[in-house]
C-alpha positions as CSV (number, residue, x, y, z in Angstrom):
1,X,-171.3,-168.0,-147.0
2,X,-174.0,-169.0,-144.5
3,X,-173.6,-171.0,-141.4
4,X,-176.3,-173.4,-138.9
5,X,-174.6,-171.7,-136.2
6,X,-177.0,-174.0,-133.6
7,X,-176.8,-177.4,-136.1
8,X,-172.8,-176.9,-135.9
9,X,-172.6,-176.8,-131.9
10,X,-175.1,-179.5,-132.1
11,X,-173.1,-181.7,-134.1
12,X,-170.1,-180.9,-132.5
13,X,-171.4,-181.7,-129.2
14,X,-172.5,-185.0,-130.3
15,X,-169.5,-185.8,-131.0
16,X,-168.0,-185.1,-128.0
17,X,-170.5,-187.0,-126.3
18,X,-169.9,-190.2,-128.7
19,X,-165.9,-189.4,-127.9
20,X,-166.2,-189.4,-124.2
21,X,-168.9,-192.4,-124.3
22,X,-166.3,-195.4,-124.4
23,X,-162.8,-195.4,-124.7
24,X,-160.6,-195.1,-128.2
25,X,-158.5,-197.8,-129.4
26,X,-155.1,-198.1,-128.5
27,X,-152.5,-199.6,-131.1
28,X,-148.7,-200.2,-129.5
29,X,-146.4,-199.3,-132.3
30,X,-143.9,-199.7,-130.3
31,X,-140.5,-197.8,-132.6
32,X,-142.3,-199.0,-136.0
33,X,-145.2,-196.3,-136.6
34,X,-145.5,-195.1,-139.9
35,X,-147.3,-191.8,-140.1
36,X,-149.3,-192.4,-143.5
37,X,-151.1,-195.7,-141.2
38,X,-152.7,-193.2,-139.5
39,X,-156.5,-193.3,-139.6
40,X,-158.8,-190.1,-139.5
41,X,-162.5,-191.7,-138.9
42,X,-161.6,-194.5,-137.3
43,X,-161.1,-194.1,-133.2
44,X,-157.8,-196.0,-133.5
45,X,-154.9,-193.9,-131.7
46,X,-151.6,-195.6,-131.9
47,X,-148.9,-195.3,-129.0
48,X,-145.1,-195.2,-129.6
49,X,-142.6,-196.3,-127.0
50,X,-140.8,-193.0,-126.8
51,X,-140.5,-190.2,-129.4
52,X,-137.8,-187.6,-128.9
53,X,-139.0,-183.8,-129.8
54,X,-136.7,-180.8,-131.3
55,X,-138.4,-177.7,-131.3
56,X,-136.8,-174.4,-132.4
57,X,-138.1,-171.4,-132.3
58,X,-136.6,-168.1,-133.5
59,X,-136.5,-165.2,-130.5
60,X,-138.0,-161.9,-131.1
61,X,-139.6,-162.9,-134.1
62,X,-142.6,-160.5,-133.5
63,X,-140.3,-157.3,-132.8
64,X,-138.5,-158.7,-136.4
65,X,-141.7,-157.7,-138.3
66,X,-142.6,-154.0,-136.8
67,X,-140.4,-151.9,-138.9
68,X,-139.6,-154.4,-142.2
69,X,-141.1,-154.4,-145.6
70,X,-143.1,-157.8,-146.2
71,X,-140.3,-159.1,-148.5
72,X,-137.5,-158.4,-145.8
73,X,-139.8,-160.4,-143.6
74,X,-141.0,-163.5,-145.8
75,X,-137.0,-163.5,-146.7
76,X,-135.9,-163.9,-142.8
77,X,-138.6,-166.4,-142.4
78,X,-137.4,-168.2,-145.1
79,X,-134.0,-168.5,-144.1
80,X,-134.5,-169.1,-140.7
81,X,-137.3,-171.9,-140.7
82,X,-136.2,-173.2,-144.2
83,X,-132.6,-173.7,-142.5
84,X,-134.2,-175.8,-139.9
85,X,-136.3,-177.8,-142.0
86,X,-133.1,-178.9,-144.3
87,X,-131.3,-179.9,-141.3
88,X,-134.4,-182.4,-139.6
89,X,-134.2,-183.6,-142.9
90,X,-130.4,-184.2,-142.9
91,X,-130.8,-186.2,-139.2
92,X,-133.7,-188.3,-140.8
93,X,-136.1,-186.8,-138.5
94,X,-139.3,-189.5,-138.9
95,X,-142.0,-186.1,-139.2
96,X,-141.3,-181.9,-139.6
97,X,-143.6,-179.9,-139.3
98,X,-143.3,-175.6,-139.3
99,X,-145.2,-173.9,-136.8
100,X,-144.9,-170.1,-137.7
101,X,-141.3,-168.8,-137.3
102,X,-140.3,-172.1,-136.1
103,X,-140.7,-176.0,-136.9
104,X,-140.6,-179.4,-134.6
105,X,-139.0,-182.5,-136.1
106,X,-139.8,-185.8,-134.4
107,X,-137.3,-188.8,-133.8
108,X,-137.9,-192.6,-133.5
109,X,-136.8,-195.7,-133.4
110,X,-133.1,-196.8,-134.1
111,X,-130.5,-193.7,-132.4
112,X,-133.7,-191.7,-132.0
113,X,-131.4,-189.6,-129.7
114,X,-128.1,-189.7,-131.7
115,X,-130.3,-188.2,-134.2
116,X,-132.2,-185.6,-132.6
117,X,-129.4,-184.2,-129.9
118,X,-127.1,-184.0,-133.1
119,X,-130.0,-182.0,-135.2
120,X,-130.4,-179.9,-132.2
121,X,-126.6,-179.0,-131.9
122,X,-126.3,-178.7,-135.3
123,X,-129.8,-175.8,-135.1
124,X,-128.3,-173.8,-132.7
125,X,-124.5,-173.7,-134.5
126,X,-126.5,-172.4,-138.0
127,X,-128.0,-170.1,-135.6
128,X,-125.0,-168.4,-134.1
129,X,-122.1,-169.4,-137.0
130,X,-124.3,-168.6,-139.6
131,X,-127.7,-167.3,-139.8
132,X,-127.7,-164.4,-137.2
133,X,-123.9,-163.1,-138.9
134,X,-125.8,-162.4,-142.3
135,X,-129.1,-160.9,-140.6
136,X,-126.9,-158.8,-138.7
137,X,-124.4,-157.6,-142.1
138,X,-127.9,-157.2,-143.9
139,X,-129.9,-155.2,-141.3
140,X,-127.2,-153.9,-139.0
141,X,-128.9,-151.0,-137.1
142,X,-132.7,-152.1,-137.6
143,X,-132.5,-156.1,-136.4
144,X,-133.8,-156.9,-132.8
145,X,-131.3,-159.7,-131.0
146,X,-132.7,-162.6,-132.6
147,X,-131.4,-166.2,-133.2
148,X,-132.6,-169.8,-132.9
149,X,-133.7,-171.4,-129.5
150,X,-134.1,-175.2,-129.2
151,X,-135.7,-177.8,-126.6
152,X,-135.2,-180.5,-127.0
153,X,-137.3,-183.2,-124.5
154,X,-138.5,-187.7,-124.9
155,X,-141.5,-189.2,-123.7
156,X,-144.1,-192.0,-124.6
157,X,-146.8,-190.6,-127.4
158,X,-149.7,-190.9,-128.7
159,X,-151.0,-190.2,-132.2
160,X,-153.7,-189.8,-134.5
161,X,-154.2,-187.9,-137.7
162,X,-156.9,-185.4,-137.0
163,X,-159.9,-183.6,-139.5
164,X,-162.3,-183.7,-141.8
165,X,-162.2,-187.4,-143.9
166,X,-161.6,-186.5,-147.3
167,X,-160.6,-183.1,-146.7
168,X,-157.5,-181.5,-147.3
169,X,-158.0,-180.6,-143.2
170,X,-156.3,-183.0,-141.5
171,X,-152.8,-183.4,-139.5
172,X,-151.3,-185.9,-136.7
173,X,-152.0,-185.0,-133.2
174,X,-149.3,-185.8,-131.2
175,X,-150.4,-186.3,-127.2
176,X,-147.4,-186.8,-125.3
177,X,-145.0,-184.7,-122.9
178,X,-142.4,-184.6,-125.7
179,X,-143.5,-182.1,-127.9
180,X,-145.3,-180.4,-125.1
181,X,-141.9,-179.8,-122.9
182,X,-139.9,-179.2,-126.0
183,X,-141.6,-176.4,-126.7
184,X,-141.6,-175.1,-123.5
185,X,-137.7,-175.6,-122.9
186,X,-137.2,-173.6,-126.4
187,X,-139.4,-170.8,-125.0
188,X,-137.5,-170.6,-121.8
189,X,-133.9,-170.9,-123.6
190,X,-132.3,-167.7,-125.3
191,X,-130.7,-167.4,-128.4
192,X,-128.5,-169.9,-129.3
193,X,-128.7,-172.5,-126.7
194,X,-130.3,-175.7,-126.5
195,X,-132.2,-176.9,-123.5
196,X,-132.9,-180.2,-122.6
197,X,-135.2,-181.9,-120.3
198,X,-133.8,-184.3,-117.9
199,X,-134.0,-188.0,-119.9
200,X,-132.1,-185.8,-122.7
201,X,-129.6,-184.8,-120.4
202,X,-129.7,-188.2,-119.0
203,X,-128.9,-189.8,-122.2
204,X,-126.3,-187.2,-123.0
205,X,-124.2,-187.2,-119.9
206,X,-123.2,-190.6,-120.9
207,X,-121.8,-189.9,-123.8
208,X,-117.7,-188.6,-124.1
209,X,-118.2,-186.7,-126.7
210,X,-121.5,-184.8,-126.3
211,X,-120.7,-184.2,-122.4
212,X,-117.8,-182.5,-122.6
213,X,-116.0,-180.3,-124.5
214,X,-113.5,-180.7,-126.8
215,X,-109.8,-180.8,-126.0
216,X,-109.4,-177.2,-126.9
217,X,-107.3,-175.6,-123.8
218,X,-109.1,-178.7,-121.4
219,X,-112.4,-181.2,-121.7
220,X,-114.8,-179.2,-119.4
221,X,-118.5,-180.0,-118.6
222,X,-119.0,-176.4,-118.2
223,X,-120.7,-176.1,-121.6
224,X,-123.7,-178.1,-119.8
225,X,-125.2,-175.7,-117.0
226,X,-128.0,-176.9,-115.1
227,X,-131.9,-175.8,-115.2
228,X,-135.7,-175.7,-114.0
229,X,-137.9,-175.7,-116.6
230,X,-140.4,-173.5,-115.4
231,X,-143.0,-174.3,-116.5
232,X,-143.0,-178.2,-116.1
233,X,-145.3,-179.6,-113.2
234,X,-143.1,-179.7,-109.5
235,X,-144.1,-183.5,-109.3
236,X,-142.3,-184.3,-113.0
237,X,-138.7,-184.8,-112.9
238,X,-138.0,-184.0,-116.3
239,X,-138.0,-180.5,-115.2
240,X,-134.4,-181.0,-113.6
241,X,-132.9,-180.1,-117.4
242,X,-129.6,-178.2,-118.9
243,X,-128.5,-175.7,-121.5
244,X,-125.6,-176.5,-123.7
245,X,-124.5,-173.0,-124.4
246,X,-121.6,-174.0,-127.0
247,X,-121.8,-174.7,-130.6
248,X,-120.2,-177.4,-132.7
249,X,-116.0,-176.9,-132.7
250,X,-114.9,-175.9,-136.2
251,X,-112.0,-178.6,-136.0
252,X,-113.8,-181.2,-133.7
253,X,-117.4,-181.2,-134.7
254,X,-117.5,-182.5,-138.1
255,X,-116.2,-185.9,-136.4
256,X,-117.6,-185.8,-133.3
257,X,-121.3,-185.5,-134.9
258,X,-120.3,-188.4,-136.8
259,X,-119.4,-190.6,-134.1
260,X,-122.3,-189.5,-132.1
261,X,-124.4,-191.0,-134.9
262,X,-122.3,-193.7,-135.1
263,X,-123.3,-195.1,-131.9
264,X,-119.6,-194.3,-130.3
265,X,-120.1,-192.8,-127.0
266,X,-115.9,-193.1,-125.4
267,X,-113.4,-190.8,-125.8
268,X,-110.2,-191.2,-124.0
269,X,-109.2,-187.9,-123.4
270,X,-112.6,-186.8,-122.0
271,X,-113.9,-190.0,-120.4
272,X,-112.8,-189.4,-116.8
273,X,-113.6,-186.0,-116.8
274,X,-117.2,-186.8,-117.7
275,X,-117.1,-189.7,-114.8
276,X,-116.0,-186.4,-112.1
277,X,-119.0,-184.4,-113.9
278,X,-122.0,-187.2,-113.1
279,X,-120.2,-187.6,-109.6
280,X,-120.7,-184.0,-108.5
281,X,-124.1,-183.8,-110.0
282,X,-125.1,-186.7,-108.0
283,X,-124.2,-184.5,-104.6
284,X,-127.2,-182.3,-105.6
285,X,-130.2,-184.4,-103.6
286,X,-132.7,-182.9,-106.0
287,X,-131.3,-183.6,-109.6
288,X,-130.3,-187.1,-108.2
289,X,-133.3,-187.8,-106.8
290,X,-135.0,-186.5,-110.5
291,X,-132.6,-188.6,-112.0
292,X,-133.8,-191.9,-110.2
293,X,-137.4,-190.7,-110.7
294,X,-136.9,-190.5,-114.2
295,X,-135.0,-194.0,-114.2
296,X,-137.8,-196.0,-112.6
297,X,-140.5,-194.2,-114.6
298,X,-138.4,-195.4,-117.9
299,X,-138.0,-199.2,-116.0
300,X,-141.8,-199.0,-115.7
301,X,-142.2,-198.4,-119.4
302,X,-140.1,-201.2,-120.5
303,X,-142.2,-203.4,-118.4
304,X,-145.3,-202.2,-119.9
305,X,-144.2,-202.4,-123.6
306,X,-142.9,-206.2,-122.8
307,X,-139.1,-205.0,-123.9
């Protein structure tokens, strides 16, 4: 194998400089993109309204390889990630893709967040009900405290699939906060909990079902706990987040998952508890001042898109 070492940067930098000469086009998709429209040559990027983001990663997934034999290895990686990928696929997530020992799935358009605050529950309760209990019987003395972490975070994004033309190189590019803070909120979380920027958690808190626990003992909001994602820019109030720390219930979650995706959001035995829970938030002057930053940056979007 030889390569023009000079002709390559050359080219590359003309690229750049035909890239950075005018402006791309911009397409708004609105909630309707479909992925395979995606053009490689042409300078066509298209923009959809808002695109939630699961990430999960799998913690201490380096320290998981030092002392195991490469089939013990492959075989965690398999049922860790492979896990994941079954459930995106369950919550009709609208693209996966696996990144390492973790994967992203990517919601839009009709109960984009029904969908991906129900995969991301449902993530974390494989994690801690099921996967971690059979690492833990397998390897019981050699198994670093692992487990799934998810973030879970919305914005507007842009796309484009990326590469060489007729290659088998290519992939979507997905420019966006979205992705971006999901990953960073499933860095930050620890095993088995979820973390959620603030228009997640903004969502969330006005559903019954998802905001508070179930009637086990009392309906609490103390399975929400609030957070700084830390590494989320001081001027963006999506930063203001939470971690939900509990699991699906056993008894509860089977229906509460489906009502979630059913589009019901009351539940009489929980909904004035949940009314007390935004009503004490609301006494912190920075989460409520994030939380009306984050509502006029959404009212400013509609506007934009015409909706």
């Amino acid at each position: 194998m030889t390569v023009d070492l000079q002709a390559l940067l050359t080219d590359v930098d003309g690229d750049v400089a035909d890239e950075l000469s005018h402006m791309p086009e911009v397409v708004e998709k609105g909630d309707a993109l479909d992925v395979d429209d995606l053009p490689i040559a042409v300078r066509r990027w298209h923009r959809v309204d808002e695109v939630v983001a699961v990430v999960a990663d799998l913690k201490s997934s380096t320290r998981i390889g030092l002392n195991k034999q490469p089939a013990s290895i492959a075989s965690i990686y398999e049922a860790s990630t492979g896990g994941v990928v079954q459930i995106f696929d369950e919550f009709d997530a609208d693209f996966v893709a696996i990144q390492g020992d973790g994967a992203f799935g990517l919601f839009w358009g009709e109960r984009r967040f029904e969908r991906a605050v129900c995969a991301g529950i449902t993530i974390k309760t494989f994690s801690a009900r099921h996967l971690v209990t059979r690492l833990e019987n397998k390897w019981p003395d050699s198994l670093p405290e692992t487990g799934l972490k998810v973030g879970v975070a919305a914005s507007p994004v842009l796309v484009k699939r990326v590469g060489v033309p007729r290659s088998e190189h290519q992939e979507p590019v997905w420019a966006g906060r979205a992705v971006n803070y999901a990953v960073k909120a499933a860095q930050q979380a620890d095993r088995h909990q979820m973390l959620v920027a603030g228009s997640i958690w903004d969502w969330a808190s006005s559903n019954d079902y998802l905001a508070v626990s179930c009637p086990h003992g009392a309906s609490s909001a103390s399975i929400w706990q609030d957070v700084t994602l830390d590494h989320v820019p001081c001027e963006d109030a999506e930063r203001e987040g939470k971690i939900l720390t509990s699991q699906w219930c056993e008894e509860h979650g089977p229906a509460y998952c489906a009502a979630v995706l059913a589009g019901e959001t009351y539940r009489d035995d929980a909904h004035e508890e949940v009314a007390k829970a935004v009503a004490r938030e609301a006494i912190d002057v920075v989460r409520a001042k994030a939380r009306q930053d984050r509502a006029n940056f959404r009212n400013r979007m509609r506007g934009l898109s015409g909706r």
